[in-house]
C-alpha positions in Angstrom: 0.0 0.0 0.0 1.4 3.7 -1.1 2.1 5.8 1.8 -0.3 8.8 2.0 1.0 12.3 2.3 -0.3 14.3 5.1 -2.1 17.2 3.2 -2.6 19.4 6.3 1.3 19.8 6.8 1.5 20.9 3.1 -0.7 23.1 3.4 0.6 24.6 6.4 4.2 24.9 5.3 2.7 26.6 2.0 1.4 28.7 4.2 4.7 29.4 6.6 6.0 30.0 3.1 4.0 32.6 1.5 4.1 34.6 5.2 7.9 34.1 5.2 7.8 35.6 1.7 5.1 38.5 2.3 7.1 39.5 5.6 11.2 39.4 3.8 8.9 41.6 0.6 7.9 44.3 3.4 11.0 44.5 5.6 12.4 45.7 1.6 10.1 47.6 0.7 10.5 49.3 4.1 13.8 49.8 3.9 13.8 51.3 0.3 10.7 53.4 1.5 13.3 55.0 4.3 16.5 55.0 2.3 14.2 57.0 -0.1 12.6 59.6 2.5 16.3 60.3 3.9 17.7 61.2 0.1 14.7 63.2 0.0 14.6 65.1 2.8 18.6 65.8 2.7 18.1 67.5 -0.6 15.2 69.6 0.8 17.5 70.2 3.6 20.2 71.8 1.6 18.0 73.7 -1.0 19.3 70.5 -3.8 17.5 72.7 -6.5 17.2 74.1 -10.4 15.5 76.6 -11.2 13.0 75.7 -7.9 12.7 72.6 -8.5 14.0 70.3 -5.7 16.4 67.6 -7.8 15.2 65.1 -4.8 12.1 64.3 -6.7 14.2 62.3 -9.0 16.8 60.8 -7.0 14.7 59.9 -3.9 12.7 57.5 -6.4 15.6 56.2 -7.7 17.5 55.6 -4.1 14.2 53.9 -2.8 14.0 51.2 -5.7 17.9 50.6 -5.9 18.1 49.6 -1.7 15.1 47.3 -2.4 16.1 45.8 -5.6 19.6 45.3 -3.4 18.0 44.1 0.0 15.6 41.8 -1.7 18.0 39.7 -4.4 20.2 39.1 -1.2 17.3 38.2 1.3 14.6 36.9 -1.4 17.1 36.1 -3.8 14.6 38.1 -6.9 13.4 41.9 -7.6 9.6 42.7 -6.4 9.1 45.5 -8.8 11.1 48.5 -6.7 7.4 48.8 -5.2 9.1 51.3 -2.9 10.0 54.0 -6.1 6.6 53.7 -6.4 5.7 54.7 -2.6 8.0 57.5 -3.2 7.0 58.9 -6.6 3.5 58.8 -5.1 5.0 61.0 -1.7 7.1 63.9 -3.4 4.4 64.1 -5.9 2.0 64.5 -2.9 3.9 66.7 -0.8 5.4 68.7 -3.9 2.4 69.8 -6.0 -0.4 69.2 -3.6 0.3 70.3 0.4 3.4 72.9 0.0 2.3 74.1 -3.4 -1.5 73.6 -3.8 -1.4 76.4 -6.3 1.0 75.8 -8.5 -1.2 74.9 -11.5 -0.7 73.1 -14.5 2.4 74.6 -16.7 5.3 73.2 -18.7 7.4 73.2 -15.4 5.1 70.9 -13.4 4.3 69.1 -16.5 8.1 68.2 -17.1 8.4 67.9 -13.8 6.2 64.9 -13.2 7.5 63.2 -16.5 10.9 63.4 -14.8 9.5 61.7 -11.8 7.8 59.2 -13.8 11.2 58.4 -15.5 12.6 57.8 -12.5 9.7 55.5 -10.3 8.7 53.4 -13.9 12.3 53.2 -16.2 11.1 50.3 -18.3 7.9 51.1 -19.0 8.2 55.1 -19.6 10.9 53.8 -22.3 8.7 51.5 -23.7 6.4 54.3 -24.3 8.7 56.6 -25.7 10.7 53.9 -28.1 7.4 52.0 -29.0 4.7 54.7 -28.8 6.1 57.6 -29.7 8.7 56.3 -32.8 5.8 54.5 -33.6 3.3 57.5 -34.4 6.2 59.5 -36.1 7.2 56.6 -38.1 2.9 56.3 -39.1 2.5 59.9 -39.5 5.4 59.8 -41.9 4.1 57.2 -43.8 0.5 59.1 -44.7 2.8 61.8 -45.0 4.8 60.1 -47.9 2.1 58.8 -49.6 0.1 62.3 -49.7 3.6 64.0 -51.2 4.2 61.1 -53.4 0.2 61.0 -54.9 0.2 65.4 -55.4 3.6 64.5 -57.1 2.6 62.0 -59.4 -0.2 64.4 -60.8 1.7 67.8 -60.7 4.4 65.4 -63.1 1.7 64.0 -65.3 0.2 67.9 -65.9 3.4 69.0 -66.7 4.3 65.8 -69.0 0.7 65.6 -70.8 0.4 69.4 -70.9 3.6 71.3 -71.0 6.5 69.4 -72.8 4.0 67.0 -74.4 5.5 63.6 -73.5 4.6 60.2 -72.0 4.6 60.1 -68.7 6.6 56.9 -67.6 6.3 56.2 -63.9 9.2 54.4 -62.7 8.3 51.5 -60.2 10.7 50.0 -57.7 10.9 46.5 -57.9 11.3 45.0 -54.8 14.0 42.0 -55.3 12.8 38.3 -54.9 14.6 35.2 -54.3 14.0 32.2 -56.3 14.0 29.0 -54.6 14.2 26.6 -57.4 17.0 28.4 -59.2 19.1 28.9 -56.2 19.0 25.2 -55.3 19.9 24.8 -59.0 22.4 27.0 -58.7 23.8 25.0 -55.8 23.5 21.8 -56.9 25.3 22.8 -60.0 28.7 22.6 -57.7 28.5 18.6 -58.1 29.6 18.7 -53.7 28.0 17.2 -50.6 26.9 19.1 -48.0 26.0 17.1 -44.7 25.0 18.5 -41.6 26.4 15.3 -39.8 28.9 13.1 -39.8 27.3 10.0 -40.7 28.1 9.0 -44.3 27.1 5.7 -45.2 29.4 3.4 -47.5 31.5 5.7 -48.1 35.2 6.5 -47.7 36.0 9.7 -46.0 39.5 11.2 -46.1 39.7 13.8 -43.8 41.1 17.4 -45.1 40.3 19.5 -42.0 38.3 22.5 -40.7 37.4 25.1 -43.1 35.4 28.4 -43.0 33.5 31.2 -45.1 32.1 34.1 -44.4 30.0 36.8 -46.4 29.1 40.4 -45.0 26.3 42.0 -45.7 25.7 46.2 -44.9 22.2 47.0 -43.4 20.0 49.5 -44.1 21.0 52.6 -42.2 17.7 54.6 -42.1 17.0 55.6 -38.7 13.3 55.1 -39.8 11.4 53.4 -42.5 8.1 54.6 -44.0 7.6 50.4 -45.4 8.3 47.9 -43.4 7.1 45.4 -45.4 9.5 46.2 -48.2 12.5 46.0 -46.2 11.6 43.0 -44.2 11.3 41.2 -48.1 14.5 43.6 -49.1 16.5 42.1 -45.7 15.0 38.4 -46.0 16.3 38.6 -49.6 19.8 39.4 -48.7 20.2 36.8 -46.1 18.9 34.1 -48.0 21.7 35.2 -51.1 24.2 35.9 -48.7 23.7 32.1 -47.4 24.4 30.4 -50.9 27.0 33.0 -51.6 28.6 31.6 -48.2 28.0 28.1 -49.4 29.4 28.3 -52.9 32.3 30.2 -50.9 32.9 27.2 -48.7 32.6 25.2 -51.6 35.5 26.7 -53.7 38.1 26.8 -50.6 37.5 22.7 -50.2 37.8 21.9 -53.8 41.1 23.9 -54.1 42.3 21.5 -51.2 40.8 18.5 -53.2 37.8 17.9 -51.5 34.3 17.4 -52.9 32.0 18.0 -49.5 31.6 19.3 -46.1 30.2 17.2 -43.8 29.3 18.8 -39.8 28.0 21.4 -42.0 27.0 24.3 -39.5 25.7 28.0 -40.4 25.9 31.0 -38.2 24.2 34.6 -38.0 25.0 37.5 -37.0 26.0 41.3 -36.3 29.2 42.9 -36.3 30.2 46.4 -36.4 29.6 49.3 -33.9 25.9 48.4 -33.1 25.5 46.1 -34.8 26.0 47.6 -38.9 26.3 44.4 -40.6 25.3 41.3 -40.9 27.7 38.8 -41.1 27.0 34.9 -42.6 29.6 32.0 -41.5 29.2 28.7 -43.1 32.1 26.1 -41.0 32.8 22.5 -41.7 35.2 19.7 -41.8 36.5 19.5 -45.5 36.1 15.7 -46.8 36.8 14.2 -50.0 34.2 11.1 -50.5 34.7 8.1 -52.6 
C-alpha cells in the first residue's frame, strides 16, 4: 500500500512559506521606503535645486528602488518591482504639488516635472512608451505623410508631362527584389559537392582534409526610420537568403582547391558585427572531406 502524504502539513508549510515571503517583501520595501525619504529630505534640507525645482524628486525614487532591488535579491534572492519607487514617486508628488504648493497649477514646469519623476519611479515602461509609442506615431505619420507627397507629385508630373512638354509620362516602379527558390537550389546543386549537416556517411570512404570556414558580410539599411516595413523585411530576408548560398558556394570553392568534394558537420551561423551592430555577417564552418 502507497504511503499517503499528510495534506494538512503541506498546506501549512505553503502557508509558513508565503508569510515568510510576504514578511522578507515588506521588511524591503521598508527599507527602500526609508532610504528614499532620507535622500529626500537631505536635498530639501540643503535647497538641492534648479530653477526651484527640488532635484530630490528624481533621486529619492531612484535611491528607494535601488536599496530594495539590493535588500531583496540578497534576502529573497529576486526583484519585487522596486514597489518602494513607487511609494515615493507617489509621496514627493504628494507633498510637492499638492500640500506645500496647492497652487501651482498646470504649466510646462510641473508638467516636465512629473514626466521626470515618472522616469525615475517606472524606467522600463516610460521607455517603452517613448521607443514604442512615440517612434511609432512618427514613423505612421510619416508614412501618410509620404504617400500624400508622393500621390500630389505623381499628378503635378503627369500635368506638366501631358500638358507642357508634351510627352509620355513613364512612372518608374521600384521592384522590390525576390529570391527564387528553385533556381538557387539549381544554382547550388550545379557545384557537383556534398553538403551534410552530420557526420554520418554511409558506404562511403572519407578522407579527412580539415576545418574550413567562409564568411560573407552583408551592410544593413542605415535609415533611422522606415516609412515600409514590409518592403525592407522582403528587401532584408532577400539578402540573407543570397548571402547564405553565396557563403556556401564560398565554402565550396576553398574545399575543392584542397581536393575535397564535401563538407560534412555542416554548420551555419548569423549575426552582427560592427559598432551596433552595422552588418550582418553569414559563417558557413565545416570539416573539408573528399568522399569516394
Amino acid at each position: 500500500m502507497a504511503p499517503q502524504l499528510n495534506t494538512n502539513n503541506m498546506n501549512f508549510r505553503e502557508r509558513e512559506v508565503k508569510l515568510a515571503y510576504i514578511r522578507e517583501s515588506i521588511l524591503c520595501i521598508a527599507a527602500g521606503t526609508a532610504a528614499g525619504l532620507v535622500v529626500y529630505g537631505l536635498f530639501l534640507y540643503f535647497h538641492i535645486a534648479i530653477f526651484g525645482w527640488n532635484l530630490g524628486l528624481i533621486f529619492a525614487p531612484l535611491a528607494a528602488g535601488y536599496v530594495e532591488t539590493i535588500i531583496a535579491n540578497r534576502i529573497i534572492g529576486g526583484g519585487i518591482g522596486a514597489i518602494s519607487a513607487f511609494i515615493l514617486f507617489i509621496h514627493t508628488t504628494f507633498y510637492s504639488f499638492i500640500l506645500k504648493n496647492p497652487t501651482l497649477g498646470v504649466n510646462v514646469i510641473t508638467v516636465g516635472s512629473i514626466a521626470v519623476i515618472l522616469q525615475a519611479a517606472f524606467p522600463t515602461l516610460i521607455n517603452y512608451i517613448l521607443l514604442v509609442g512615440v517612434f511609432g506615431v512618427i514613423s505612421y505619420f510619416l508614412g501618410i505623410f509620404k504617400r500624400i507627397t508622393t500621390f500630389f507629385y505623381n499628378k503635378l508630373e503627369y500635368v506638366y508631362y501631358k500638358h507642357i512638354i508634351k510627352k509620355p509620362h513613364i512612372i518608374e516602379i521600384e521592384v522590390v527584389p525576390t529570391f527564387n527558390e528553385e533556381e538557387s537550389n539549381q544554382k547550388i546543386n550545379a557545384q557537383n559537392f556534398f553538403f551534410m549537416t552530420n557526420t554520418d556517411v554511409l558506404n562511403k570512404k572519407i578522407t579527412n582534409l580539415g576545418q574550413f570556414h567562409a564568411t560573407v558580410t552583408l551592410e544593413k539599411d542605415k535609415r533611422l526610420i522606415h516609412t515600409d516595413k514590409k518592403k525592407v523585411e522582403k528587401t532584408t530576408l532577400y539578402k540573407l537568403k543570397k548571402g547564405k548560398d553565396d557563403c556556401l558556394i564560398k565554402l565550396t570553392k576553398f574545399i575543392k582547391e584542397s581536393g575535397g568534394n564535401g563538407v560534412v558537420d555542416l554548420e551555419i551561423k548569423y549575426g552582427l558585427i560592427g559598432i551596433g551592430g552595422e552588418s550582418y555577417q553569414i559563417t558557413a564552418m565545416g570539416m573539408g572531406v573528399y568522399l569516394e
